[in-house]
C-alpha positions, -999 to +999 in steps of 0.1 A: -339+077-607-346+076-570-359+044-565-327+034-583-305+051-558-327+039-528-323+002-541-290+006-548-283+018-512-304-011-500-291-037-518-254-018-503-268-024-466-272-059-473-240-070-484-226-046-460-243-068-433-235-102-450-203-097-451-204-078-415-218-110-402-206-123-372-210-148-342-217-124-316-224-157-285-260-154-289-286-170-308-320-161-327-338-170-294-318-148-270-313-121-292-291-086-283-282-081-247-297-050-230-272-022-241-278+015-228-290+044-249-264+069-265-272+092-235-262+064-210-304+054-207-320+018-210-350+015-221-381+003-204-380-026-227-354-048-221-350-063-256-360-029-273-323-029-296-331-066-305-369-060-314-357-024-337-332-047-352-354-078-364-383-045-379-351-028-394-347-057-415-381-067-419-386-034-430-360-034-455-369-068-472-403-054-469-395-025-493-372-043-518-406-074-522-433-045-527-407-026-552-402-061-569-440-065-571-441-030-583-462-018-555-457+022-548-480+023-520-465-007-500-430+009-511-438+037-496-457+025-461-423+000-457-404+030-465-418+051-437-415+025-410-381+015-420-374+050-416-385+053-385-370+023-368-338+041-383-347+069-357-355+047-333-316+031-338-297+064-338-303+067-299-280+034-296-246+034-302-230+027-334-212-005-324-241-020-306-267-012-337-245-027-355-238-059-340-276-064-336-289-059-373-257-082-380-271-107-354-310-101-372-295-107-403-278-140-393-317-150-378-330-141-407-309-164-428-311-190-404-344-195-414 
């Protein structure tokens, strides 16, 4: 019933994000501009937001290809790192982690 929930709540994130999707000026190439940290902080890596938001979804289409393969243990590793790019997101704000998994997304189906 879990991995019910958990695909659910995926499969939630991603229309959330379609529909979410906008033209925010840049493109696939250029990415998210360099936003500061919740606690007014850059990081040392100037397209850290924009690098967390491309794994984010990587990471969740990662999970959703091993669960259709039926794949526990790849389930399970995706899982984790999705996880903790999620941590890595919560320092940034709300509005900007936004705008850059909407701005993955778009790359993402660009392709």
């Amino acid at each position: 019933m879990k991995r019910k929930g958990a695909i659910c709540f995926l499969f939630s994130l991603l229309i959330i994000f379609l529909i979410a999707t906008i033209s925010h000026g840049q493109d696939c190439k250029q990415g998210y501009p360099n936003v500061p940290k919740k606690d007014g902080t850059f990081d040392d890596r100037k397209n850290d937001l924009w690098e967390l938001a491309q794994d984010w979804v990587y990471f969740r289409n990662k999970i959703l290809q091993c669960n259709a393969k039926g794949d526990q243990k790849c389930v399970e590793k995706a899982r984790k790192d999705f996880n903790q790019t999620n941590k890595w997101l919560n320092e940034y704000s709300n509005k900007h982690v936004s705008e850059a998994l909407s701005l993955a997304e778009e790359c993402v189906l660009k392709r």
